[in-house]
C-alpha positions as CSV (number, residue, x, y, z in Angstrom):
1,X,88.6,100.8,109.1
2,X,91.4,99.5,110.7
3,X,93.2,98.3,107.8
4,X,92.9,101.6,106.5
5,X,94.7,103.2,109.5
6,X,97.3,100.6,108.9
7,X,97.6,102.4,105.4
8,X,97.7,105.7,107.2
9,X,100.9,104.4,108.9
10,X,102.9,102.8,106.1
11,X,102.6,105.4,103.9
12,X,103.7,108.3,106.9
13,X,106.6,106.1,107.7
14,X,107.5,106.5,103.9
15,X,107.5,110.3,103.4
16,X,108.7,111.2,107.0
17,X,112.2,109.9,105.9
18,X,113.9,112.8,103.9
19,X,114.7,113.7,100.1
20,X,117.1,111.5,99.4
21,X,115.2,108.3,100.3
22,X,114.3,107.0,97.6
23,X,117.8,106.8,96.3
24,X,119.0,105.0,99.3
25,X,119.7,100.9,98.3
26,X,116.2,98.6,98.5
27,X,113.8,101.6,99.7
28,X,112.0,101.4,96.3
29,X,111.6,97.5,96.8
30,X,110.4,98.4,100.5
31,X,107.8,100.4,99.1
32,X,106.6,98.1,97.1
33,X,106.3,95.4,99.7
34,X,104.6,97.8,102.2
35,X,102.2,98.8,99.9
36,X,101.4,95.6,98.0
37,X,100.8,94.1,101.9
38,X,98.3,97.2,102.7
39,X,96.5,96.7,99.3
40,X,95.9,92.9,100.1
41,X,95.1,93.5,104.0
42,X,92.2,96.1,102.5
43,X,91.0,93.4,100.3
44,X,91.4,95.4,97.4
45,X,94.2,93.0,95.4
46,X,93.6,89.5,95.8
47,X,89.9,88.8,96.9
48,X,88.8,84.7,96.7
49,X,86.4,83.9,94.8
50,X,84.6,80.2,94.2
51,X,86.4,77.2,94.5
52,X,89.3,77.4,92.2
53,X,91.4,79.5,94.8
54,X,94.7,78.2,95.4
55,X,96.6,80.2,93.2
56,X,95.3,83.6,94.2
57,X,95.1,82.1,97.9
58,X,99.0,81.2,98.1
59,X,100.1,84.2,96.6
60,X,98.4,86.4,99.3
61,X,99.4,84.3,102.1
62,X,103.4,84.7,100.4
63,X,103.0,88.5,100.5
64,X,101.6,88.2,103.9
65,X,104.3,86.1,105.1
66,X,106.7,87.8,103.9
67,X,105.9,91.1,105.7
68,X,105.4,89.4,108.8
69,X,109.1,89.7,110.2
70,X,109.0,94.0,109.5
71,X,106.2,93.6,112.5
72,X,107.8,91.4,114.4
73,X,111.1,91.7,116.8
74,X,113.4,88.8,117.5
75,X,116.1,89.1,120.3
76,X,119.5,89.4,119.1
77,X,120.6,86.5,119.4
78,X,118.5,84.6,117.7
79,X,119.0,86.1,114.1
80,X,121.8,85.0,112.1
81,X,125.5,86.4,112.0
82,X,127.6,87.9,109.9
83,X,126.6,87.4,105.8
84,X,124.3,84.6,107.3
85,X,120.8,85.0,105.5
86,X,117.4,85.3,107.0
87,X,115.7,81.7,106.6
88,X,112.2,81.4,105.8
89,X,111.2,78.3,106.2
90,X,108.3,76.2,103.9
91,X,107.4,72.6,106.0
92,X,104.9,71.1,103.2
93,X,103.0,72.1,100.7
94,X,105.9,73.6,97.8
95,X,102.9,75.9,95.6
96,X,103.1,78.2,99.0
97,X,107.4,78.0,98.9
98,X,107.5,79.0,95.0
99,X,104.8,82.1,95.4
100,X,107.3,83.4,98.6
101,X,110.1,83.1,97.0
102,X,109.1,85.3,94.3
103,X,107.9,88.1,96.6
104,X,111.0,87.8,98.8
105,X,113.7,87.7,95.7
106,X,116.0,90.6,96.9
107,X,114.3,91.4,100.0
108,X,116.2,92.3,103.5
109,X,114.6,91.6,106.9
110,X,116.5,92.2,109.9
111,X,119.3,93.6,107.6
112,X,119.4,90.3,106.3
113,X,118.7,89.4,102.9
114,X,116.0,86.6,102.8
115,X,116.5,82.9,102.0
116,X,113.5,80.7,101.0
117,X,114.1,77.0,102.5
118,X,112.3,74.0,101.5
119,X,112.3,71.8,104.7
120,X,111.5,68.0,104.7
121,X,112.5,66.7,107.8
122,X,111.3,68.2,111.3
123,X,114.3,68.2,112.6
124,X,115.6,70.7,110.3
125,X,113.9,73.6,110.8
126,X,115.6,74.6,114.1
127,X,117.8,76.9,112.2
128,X,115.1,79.2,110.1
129,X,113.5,82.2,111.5
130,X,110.5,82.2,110.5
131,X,108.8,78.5,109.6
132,X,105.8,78.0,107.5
133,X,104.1,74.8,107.9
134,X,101.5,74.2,105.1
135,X,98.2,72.1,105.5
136,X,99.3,69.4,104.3
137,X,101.5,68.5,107.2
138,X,98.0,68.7,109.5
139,X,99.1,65.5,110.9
140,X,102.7,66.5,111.5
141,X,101.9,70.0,113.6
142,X,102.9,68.2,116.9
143,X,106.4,67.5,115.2
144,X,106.8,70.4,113.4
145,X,106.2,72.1,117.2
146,X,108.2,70.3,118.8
147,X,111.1,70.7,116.7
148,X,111.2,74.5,117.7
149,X,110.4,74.3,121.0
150,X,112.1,76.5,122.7
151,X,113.7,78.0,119.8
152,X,112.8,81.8,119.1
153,X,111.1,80.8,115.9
154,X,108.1,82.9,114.2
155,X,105.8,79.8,113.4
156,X,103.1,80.3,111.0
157,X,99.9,77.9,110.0
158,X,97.2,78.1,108.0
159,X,94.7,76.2,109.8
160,X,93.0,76.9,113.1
161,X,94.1,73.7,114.8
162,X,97.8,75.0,114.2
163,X,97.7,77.4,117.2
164,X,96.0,75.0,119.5
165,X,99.1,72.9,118.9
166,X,101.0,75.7,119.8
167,X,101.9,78.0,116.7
168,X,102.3,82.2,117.1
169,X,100.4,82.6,113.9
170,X,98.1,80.7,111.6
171,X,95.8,82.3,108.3
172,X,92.1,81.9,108.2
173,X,89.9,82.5,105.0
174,X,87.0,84.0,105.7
175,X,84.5,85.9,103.4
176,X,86.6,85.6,100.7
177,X,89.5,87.4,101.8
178,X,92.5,86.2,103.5
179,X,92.8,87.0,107.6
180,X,95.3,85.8,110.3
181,X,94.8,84.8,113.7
182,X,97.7,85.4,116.7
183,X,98.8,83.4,119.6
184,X,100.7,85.9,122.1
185,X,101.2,83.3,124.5
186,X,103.3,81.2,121.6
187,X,105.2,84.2,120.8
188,X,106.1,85.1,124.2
189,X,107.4,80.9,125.1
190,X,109.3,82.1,121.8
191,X,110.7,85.3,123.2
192,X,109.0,87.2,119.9
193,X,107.3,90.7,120.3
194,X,104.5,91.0,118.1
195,X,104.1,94.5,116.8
196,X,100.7,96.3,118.2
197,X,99.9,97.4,114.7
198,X,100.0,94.1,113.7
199,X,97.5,92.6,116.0
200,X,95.3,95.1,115.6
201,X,95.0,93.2,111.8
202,X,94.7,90.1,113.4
203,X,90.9,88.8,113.0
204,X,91.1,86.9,116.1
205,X,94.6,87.2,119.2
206,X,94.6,85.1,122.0
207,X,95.5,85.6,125.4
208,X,95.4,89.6,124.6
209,X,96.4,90.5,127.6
210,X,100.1,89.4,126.9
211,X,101.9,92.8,126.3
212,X,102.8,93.9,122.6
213,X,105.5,95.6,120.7
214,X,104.5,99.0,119.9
């Protein structure tokens, strides 16, 4: 039910804008994105089925991911400036890093048009945005963390261990269908204001009594 209120939204923030809007630069890839995203949160466009998952599994969490940042609101001074692109960041696994950057080619977060990173080395991934830190770096997480401590940095996980290390967001499979789980008290040590709509997605948000971005 919720999901489908999330639906309700996206598609009244379309048509309130006025008659010329879908001529203005991007708005047509926008609408795509936003309702690609609402498709997959209803379940309706990439359900998991059986063992042989990773393909469908990596390209939901890339259309997930890459929706992320329209929900959630980084000070200032923390995004890039000038021509300086939004960095996404991929720490591991690279099938998740090729299925994102085919849903973010021409995309613009932030008014910033997105950059998909591959990142090797901890210590790089103080400069993205938004870092991604796959599974297979399980044994890295405290690393990964630390490298952004501090930083205002959406970090995102996909395993549940990854926001008792101290992540904002992590994925969880669950009945065959792709769901997120939220850290608030990450995102506020990262100065990030997690939009309310968002959350109210979110299978599972700890500490929900931090205060959310409307």
């Amino acid at each position: 039910m919720r999901a489908f209120v999330f639906l309700g939204n996206l598609v009244s923030r379309l048509t309130r804008q006025n008659q010329n809007f879908l001529n203005k630069p991007g708005v047509v890839s926008r609408m795509r994105r936003y309702l690609v995203v609402a498709l997959i949160l209803l379940g309706i466009l990439l359900p998991l089925q059986g063992q042989n998952t990773t393909a469908p599994e990596y390209l939901a969490k890339a259309h997930y991911l890459a929706n992320f940042p329209s929900f959630v609101e980084w000070p200032p001074e923390a995004l890039p400036t000038g021509k300086a692109t939004f960095l996404v960041c991929v720490f591991g696994d690279f099938s998740f890093g090729t299925s994102l950057a085919e849903s973010t080619r021409g995309e613009i977060v932030q008014d910033r048009r997105v950059e998909v990173r591959w990142v090797h080395k901890p210590q790089e991934l103080s400069v993205c945005q938004v870092v991604f830190v796959s599974r297979s770096e399980k044994k890295n997480y405290i690393r990964a963390l630390e490298a952004v401590r501090g930083r205002m940095i959406l970090t995102v996980g996909e395993t549940p261990e990854f926001l008792d290390a101290g992540g904002v967001l992590s994925f969880s499979g669950q009945e065959g269908s792709i769901q997120f789980d939220v850290n608030l008290d990450a995102a506020k040590k990262a100065q990030l204001k997690i939009s309310s709509r968002l959350l109210a997605l979110a299978r599972r948000v700890l500490n929900q009594t931090e205060s959310a971005k409307s």
